[in-house]
Every structure is written in C-alpha cells, then in structure tokens.
C-alpha positions in Angstrom: 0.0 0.0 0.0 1.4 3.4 -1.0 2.1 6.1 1.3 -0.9 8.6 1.4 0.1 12.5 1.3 0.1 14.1 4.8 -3.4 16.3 5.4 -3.0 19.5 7.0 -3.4 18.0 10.9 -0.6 16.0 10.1 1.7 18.3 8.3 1.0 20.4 11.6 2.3 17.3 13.7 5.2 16.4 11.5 6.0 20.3 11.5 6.3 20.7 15.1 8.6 17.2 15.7 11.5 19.3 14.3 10.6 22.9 14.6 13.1 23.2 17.2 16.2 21.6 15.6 15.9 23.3 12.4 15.5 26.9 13.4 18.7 28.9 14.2 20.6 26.8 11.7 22.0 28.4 8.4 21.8 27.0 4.7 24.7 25.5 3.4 23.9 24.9 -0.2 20.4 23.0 -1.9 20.8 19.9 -4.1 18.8 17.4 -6.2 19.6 14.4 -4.1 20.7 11.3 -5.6 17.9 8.0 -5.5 20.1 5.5 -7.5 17.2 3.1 -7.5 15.0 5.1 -10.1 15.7 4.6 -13.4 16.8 8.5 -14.2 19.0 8.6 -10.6 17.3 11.5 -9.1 13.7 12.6 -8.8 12.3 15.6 -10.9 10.3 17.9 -8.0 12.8 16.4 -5.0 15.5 19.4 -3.2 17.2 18.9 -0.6 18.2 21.7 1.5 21.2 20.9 3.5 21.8 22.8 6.9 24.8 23.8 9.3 25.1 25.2 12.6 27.4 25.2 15.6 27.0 21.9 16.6 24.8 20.3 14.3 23.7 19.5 10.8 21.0 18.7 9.2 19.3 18.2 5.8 15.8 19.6 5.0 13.9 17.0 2.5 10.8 18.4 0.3 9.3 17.1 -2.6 6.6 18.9 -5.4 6.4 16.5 -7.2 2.2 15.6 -8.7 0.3 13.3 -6.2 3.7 12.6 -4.4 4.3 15.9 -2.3 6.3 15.4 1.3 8.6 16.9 4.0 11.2 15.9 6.5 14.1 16.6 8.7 17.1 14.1 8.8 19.8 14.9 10.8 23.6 14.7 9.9 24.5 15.1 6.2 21.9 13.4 4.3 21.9 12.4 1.2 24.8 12.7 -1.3 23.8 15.3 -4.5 23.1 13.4 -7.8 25.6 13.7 -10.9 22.7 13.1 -13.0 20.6 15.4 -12.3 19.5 18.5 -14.7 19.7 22.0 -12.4 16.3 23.9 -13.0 16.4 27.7 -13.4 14.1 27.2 -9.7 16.9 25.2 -7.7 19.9 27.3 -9.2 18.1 30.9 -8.3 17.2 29.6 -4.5 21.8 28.6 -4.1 21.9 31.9 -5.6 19.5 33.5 -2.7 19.4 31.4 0.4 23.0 30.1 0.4 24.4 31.4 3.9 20.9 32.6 4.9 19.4 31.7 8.6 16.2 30.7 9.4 14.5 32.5 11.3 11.7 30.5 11.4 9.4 27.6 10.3 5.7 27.2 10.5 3.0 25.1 9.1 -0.2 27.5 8.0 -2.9 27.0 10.6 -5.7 24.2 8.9 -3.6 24.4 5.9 -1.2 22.2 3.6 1.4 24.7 3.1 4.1 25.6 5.2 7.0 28.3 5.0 10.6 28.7 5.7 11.2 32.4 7.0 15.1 33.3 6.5 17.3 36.3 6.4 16.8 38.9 4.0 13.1 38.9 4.5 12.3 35.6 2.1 10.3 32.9 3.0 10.1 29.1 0.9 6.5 28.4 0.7 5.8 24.7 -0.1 2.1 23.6 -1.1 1.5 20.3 -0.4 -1.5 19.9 -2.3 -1.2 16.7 -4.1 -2.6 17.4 -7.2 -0.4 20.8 -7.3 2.2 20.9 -5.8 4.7 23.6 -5.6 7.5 25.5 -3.7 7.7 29.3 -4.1 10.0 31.8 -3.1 8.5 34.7 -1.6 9.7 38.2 -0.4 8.4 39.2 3.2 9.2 38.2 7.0 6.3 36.2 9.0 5.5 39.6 11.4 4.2 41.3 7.6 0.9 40.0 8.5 -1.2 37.8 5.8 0.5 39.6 2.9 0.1 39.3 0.0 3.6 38.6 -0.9 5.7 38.9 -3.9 6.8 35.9 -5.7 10.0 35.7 -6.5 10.2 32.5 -8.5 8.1 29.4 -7.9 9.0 25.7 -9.2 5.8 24.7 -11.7 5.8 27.0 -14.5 2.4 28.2 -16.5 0.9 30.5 -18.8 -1.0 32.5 -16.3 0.4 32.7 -12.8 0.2 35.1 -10.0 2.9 37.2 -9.0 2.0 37.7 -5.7 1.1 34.8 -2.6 -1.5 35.6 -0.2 -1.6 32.8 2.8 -4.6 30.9 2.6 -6.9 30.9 5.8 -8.1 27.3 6.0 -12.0 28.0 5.6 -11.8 25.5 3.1 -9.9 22.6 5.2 -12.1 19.9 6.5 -12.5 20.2 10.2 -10.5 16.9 11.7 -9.0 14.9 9.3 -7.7 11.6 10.4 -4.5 11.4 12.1 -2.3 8.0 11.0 -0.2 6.4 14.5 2.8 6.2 12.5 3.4 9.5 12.2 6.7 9.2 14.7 8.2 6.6 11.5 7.0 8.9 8.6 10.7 9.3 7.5 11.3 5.4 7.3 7.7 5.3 5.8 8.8 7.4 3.2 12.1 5.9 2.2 10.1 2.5 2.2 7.4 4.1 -0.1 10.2 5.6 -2.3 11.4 2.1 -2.9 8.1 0.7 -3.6 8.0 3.6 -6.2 11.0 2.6 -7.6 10.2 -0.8 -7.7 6.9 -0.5 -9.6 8.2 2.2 -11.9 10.9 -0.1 -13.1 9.1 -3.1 -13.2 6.2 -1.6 -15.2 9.2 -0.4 -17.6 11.0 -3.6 -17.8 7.3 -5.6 -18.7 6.3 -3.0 -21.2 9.2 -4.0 -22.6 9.1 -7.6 -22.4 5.6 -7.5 -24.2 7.3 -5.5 -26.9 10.0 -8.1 -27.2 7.6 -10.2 -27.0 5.4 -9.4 -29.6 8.4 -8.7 -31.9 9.9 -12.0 -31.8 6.1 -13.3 -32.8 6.0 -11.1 -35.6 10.0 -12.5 -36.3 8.5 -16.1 -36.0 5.4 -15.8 -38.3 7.6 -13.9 -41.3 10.2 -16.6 -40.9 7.4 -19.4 -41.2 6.5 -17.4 -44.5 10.3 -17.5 -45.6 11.0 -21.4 -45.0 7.2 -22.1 -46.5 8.3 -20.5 -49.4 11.9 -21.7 -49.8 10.2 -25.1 -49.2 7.7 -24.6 -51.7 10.7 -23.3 -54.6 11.0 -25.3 -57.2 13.1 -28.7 -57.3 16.1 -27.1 -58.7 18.2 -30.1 -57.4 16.5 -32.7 -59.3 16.3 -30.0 -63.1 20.1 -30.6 -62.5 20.2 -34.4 -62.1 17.8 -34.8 -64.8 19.3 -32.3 -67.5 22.7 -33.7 -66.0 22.1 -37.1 -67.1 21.3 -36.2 -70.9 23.9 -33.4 -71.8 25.3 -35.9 -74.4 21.7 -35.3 -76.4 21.6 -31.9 -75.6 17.7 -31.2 -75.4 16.4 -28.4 -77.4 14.8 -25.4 -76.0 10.8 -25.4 -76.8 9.2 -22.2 -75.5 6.2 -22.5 -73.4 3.8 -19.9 -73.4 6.4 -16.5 -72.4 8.7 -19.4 -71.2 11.4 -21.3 -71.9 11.7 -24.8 -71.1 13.7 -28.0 -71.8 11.3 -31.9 -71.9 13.7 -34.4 -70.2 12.7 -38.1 -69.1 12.7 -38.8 -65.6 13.8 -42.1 -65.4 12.8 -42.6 -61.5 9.5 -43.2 -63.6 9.2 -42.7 -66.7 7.6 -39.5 -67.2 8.6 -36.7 -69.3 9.3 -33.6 -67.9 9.7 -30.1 -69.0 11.9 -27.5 -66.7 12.4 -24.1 -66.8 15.7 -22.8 -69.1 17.3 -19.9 -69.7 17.5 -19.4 -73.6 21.0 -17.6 -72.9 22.6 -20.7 -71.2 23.8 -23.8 -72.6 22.8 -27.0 -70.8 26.0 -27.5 -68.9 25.6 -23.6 -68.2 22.0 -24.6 -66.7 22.8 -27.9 -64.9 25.3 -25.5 -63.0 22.4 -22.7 -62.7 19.8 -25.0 -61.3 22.5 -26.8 -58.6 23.4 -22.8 -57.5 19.7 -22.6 -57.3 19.8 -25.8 -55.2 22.8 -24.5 -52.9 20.5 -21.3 -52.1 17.1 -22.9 -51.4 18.5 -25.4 -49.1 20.5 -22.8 -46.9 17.6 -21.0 -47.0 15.7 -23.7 -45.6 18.9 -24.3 -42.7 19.0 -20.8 -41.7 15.5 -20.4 -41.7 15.1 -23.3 -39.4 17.5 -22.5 -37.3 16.3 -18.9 -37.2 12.5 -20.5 -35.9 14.7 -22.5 -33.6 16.3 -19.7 -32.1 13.2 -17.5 -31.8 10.9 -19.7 -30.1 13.5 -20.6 -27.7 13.4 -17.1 -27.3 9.5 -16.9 -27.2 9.4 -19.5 -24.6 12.0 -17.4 -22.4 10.2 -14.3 -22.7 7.4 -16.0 -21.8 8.6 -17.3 -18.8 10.2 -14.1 -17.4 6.9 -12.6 -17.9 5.2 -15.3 -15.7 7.1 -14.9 -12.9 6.5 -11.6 -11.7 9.7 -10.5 -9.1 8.5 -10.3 -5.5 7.8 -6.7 -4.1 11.2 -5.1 -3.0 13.5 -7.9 -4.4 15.6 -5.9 -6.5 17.9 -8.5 -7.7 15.1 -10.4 -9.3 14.1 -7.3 -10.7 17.1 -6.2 -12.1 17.7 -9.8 -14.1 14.5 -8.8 -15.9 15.4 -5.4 -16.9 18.9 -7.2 -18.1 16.2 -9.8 -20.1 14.3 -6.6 -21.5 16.8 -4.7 -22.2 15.0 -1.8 -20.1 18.1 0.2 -19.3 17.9 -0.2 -15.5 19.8 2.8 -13.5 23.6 3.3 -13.0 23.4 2.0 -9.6 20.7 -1.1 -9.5 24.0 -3.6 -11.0 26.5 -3.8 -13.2 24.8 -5.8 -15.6 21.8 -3.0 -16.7 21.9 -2.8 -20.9 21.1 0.1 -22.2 18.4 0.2 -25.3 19.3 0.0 -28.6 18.4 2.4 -31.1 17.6 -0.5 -33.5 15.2 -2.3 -31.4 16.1 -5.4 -28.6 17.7 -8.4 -29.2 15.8 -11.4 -29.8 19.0 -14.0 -29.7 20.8 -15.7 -27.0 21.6 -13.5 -24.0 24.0 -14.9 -21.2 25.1 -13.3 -17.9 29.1 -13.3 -17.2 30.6 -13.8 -13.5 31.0 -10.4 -13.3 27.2 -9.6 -14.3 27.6 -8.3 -17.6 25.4 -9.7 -20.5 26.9 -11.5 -22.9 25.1 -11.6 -26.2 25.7 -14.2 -29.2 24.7 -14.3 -32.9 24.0 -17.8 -33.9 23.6 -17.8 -37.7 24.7 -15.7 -40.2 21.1 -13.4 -39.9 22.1 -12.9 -36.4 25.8 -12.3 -36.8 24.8 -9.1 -39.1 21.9 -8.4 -36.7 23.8 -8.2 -33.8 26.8 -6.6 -35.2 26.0 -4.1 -37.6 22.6 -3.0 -35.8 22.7 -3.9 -32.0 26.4 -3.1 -31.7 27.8 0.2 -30.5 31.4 1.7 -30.7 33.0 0.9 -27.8 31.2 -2.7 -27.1 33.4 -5.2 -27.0 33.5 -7.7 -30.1 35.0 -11.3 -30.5 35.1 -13.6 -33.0 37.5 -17.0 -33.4 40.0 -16.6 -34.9 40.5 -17.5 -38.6 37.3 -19.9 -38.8 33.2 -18.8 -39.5 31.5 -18.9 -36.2 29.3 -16.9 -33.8 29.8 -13.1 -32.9 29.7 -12.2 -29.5 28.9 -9.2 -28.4 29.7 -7.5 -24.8 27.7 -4.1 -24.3 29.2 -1.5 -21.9 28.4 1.4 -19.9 30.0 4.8 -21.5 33.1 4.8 -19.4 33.3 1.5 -18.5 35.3 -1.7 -19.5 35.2 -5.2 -19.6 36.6 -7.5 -16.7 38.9 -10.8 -17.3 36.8 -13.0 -15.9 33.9 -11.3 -18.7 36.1 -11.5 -21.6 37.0 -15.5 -20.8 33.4 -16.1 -20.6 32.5 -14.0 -24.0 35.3 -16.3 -25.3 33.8 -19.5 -24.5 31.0 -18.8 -25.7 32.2 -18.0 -29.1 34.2 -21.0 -29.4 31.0 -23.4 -28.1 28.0 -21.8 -30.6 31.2 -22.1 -33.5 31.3 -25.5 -32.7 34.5 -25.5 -31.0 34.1 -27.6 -28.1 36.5 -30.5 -29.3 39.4 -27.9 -31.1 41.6 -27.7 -27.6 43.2 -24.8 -27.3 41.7 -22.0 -29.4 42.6 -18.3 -30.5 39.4 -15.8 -29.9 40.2 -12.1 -31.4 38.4 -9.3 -29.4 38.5 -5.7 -30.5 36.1 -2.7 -30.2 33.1 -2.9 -32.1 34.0 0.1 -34.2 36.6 -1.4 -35.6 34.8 -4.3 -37.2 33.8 -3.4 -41.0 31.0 -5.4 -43.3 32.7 -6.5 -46.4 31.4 -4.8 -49.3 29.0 -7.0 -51.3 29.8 -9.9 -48.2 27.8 -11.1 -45.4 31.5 -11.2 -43.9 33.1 -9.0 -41.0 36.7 -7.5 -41.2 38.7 -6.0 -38.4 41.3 -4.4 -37.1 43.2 -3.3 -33.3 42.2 -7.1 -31.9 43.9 -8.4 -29.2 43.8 -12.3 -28.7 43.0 -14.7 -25.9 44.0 -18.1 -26.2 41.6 -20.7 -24.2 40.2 -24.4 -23.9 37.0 -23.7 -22.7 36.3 -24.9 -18.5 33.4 -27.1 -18.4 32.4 -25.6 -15.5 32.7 -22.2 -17.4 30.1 -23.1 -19.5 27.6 -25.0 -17.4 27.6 -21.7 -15.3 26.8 -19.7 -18.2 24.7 -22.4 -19.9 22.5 -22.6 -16.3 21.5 -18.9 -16.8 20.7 -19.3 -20.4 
C-alpha cells in the first residue's frame, strides 16, 4: 500500500517534531539528491536543503512532485547530491538567494497544507503540499508582515497564467478533523520505504512493457520466418532439373518455348515420365545444370537458416514467456534487475552492473547470457544474427570477438559509457564463441576481441573485417560453460 500524502493536521504534527532543531541553523547549499534506484537517478520535484550550525547538521527533505508531495528533517549530512541530475532555473536561483541565509523561522499555516521557511533577507520558501499541485515558491516578506500578500520571486511549476503575488490561505476550506495515522513518529522510514516501492513498480512496469514489446516482436520475427521457409520449401526442385538435365547433356535437349517461357522436356527415369523445366535461352545445358544446382545451394541454406532462425526464436519466445510469468517479489531488487537485463529496459547506473542500455535499433531477440562479473553476454548464432547483432545492435566501444581464422558466432559485450570489460567477462565471452562455432573439441583456441567500431561489413559480403584485436588463447572450462549455460 502506498504512502498517502500528509493532510494539513498532520503536516502540523510532523511540523512541530522538528521545529526546534531546524530553526537557528544556516543554509549551506540545496541539491537534487541522488535516489540511485530510479531509473533517471534522481527525482524531478525532490531538493534537498542541507543545513549547518554550531554543533549540528542537518538536511531539510521536500518534494513537489504531482500526487507525491512530502517533507522531513534528517539529521547529519543526508543524502549525497546526484551527478545526473538537470539543475532547474528554480533550484539554481534559491543557491543563488538562500545560500548562507538563517532561518529564522518555520511554520506550518494553521488548517492548511502549506508551510513556510522564513530566513534572512526577508524571504520565506512556501511549499504547497496539495497533491494534485504541488509547488514551492519563493517569496519576499518576513512572518511579522501579516497575511500579505507577498511577492513571488520565482516558484518551481511554470504556466501560462500565474500570480505574481502569494496571499496565505486561511483554512476555511480545510475539513474540520481529518484523520490522524499512529505512524506519524516513522514517517521518514515510511517514506524511504514508499520511495522504494516507487522505484520498484516504476521499473518493473518499464521492464514488462518491454518484455511485451519483445515479445510481440519476436512473434512477428516467428510468423515472417514461417513465411520464408514455407516458401523456400515450396521453390522449385532445382536439385533434381540438375540431375535430370545432367544425365542427358550428351543429347543436348532443345529449347521449346512454353507460353512466355522457356523450357527443356527431359525423361525422368525414376518413372518414366517426361518432364519439361524451366531454361534460360541464354545458357547452354552444362551452363543450366550449374544454374539449377546454384539454385539448389540457395534454397536449401535457405531452408537451414531459416530453421534455425524458428529454432532460435521460439526458444526465445518461450524465455520471454517465462520471465513474464514470474513476476519479481515486491522489493527484491535483484530479481528485478535480471529482468530489466532480459528486457533490455536500461535499469539505472546504480541497480548492477549488468543493466543494458536500449538500442536504437530495437532489442535483441538471440541468445543472451550473464558473465561472473554480471555483464550480459550476447551471441549471434547464424549468419542473420551475426549481421543483426553486429551491424545493428552493436555500438562503438562494445566489446566484439570472433575465433580466430574460422566462421562462427559473434559475441557481443555491451558496456556502460566509461566502463570496461573484466577478465573474468572476456574469458566467458570467449567460450562462448568458441562453443556456438562448434568449438568444443578444437583444444586450445585463439578468440580475437576488438572494439566494435573497428569491425567493418565486407562490401557486397555477409563477412566482417577487423582491425586493433587483441587475442586470448583458451580451452573452454566445463564448469565455465555450465555456469553460463544454467543462466541461459
């Protein structure tokens, strides 16, 4: 159950439990705190106001934020400021105005969900607490001015039409005696445990929405791939034009044309029956027995890599599938986090080190494995895949291996801006290419790693070139790869 905003009897309480402490002391400096759980790594709406005095600190917490408005004292230092976080012309105008400033004073308006700072140089922070909105103000005036009206000197929501002045509100309006919660005494854990829950839910509403869209992508992947094998499977029978033309070039059967069509009549002499194929006029018969076995060559690895494509993606339906069955338990974070790694939902900087960021280009849909060191490990399978994951899922400074001097997989390691990858990833990358290459009897085998912006397409190729590799030589662990096989 979420944490219900505080109504004006409560703010009163709350108010009063730290009236003491805070006045007297002097601001130090206001930051966007840092709340490395949510996705962005601060809160839009959330200042902190942190406070110094002779022989204490403390840290004033408010929040404007829509439907989520709060308040609190924490003593010491508080949270640390975020490096994230955008600085609004609002926060950057109040350092300018209330840094070094004492308070004089702090008050919650009578029957009222607005309270007010009073500091030197006659300016007072307002804050509504209004849930639906919210806001914090900066006023000119000292609390012995009477009810004002005030002149506003900058408030945090911005609007077309705005007053310039605040006039305290007199509580008329307020309902005479709200309910008063017994927790009041804990609101500050409360509200750290309701920021998690927020957290939580925001991130695992993200990292589902996402898993749907993978989802229904890899459907979409699976029925046009169905198409492609149904139609490779339904080419023609270019294998046996070849035998049959094959085994009378010494008679050389004339071209008859057919309608707009060309065609050569050859006996088939599995049974007996005459029949006519399809021929170029501009090729001889040897020319066309090697035409139709080219033909031959392309509809069966058609069919392979189509099949293995259908493979690969309902493994990957099944998975998807799966992950969005079980639902992570409220709070566990871990759990959570393995999903965003599975969606591809670009968790925040500080929920692990194995979050991937989104690509541009869409998800992946092919294998996806999790090194020691919690950093996904993603692997191209086929040919389709390789140039998938390479040339559209793969960005610059990702790291990219390949085994040396044979075909095979491409493995790809995405990393954080700033970041690298750790030994005990790059083995595990390694093995990996060497097992889905079909490596697992060579012994000892070179793997090539470089950065994927310096691998190249071959013109006219389905072939990669690069350069600035470094090489690890390995036999790959059994135990290395049932770890990473277990968390297929």
């Amino acid at each position: 159950m979420s944490l219900k905003p505080l109504n004006w009897k409560e703010i009163a309480i709350v108010a009063s439990s730290f009236r003491s402490e805070i006045e007297g002391l002097f601001v130090d400096r206001i930051i966007v705190p840092e709340r490395e759980r949510f996705t962005a790594g601060y809160l839009k709406g959330e200042w902190v106001i942190r406070l110094t005095g002779r022989r204490n600190e403390g840290t004033f917490l408010f929040s404007v934020r829509t439907r989520h408005p709060y308040f609190a004292y924490i003593p010491g230092k508080g949270a640390k400021a975020s490096s994230r976080a955008t600085r609004s012309a609002f926060d950057l105008e109040l350092n300018k105005r209330l840094k070094g400033a004492k308070i004089r004073s702090f008050e919650a308006l009578p029957r009222e969900r607005t309270i007010i700072l009073w500091l030197d140089g006659d300016l007072g922070l307002v804050l509504n607490l209004i849930p639906a909105t919210p806001e914090a103000l900066l006023i000119r005036g000292a609390p012995d001015e009477g009810q004002g009206p005030y002149p506003i000197l900058i408030r945090s929501r911005l609007g077309r039409e705005q007053q310039t002045q605040f006039t305290p509100p007199d509580g008329s309006q307020a309902p005479p005696e709200p309910p008063v919660r017994e927790n009041l005494a804990n609101y500050v854990r409360e509200l750290e445990r309701e920021l998690d829950r927020e957290a939580f839910t925001s991130r695992l509403t993200v990292a589902q929405r996402e898993l749907r869209d993978l989802l229904k992508q890899c459907r979409e992947r699976i029925r046009q791939t169905r198409i492609a094998l149904r139609e490779a499977e339904g080419d023609e029978n270019w294998r046996l034009y070849g035998d049959l033309l094959k085994a009378v070039l010494h008679e050389a059967p004339a071209l008859e044309a057919q309608g707009k069509t060309w065609v050569r009549r050859v006996q088939n002499f599995a049974n007996g029956e005459w029949v006519s194929i399809p021929a170029d006029p501009k090729l001889g018969p040897s020319e066309q027995v090697e035409k139709y076995y080219q033909l031959a060559r392309r509809r069966d690895r058609r069919m392979v890599e189509a099949r293995a494509r259908l493979e690969s993606l309902s493994e990957t339906e099944g998975r998807l599938d799966r992950l969005l069955a079980e639902e992570p338990e409220p709070g566990d974070f871990k759990a959570l986090e393995k999903l965003e790694r599975a969606a591809g939902a670009g968790a925040p900087s500080g929920a692990g080190p194995g979050a991937i960021r989104p690509s541009k280009k869409g998800a992946w849909l092919g294998k996806t494995f999790t090194s020691k060191d919690g950093l996904p490990i993603l692997v191209g399978k086929s040919k389709d895949e390789n140039l998938e994951l390479t040339f559209k899922h793969a960005r610059g400074n990702d790291v990219w291996m390949h085994v040396r001097g044979r075909p095979g997989a491409h493995v790809l390691i995405p990393l954080q801006p700033g970041k690298s990858a750790p030994l005990e990833t790059l083995l595990d990358g390694a093995a990996l290419a060497i097992y889905y290459s079909g490596g697992e009897s060579w012994g000892k085998t070179e793997v090539d790693y470089t950065f994927k912006k310096f691998v190249k397409r071959i013109k006219d190729s389905s072939e990669a070139s690069y350069t600035h590799n470094r090489t690890l030589i390995l036999e790959p662990e059994k135990a290395r790869l049932k770890r990473l096989l277990a968390k297929d």
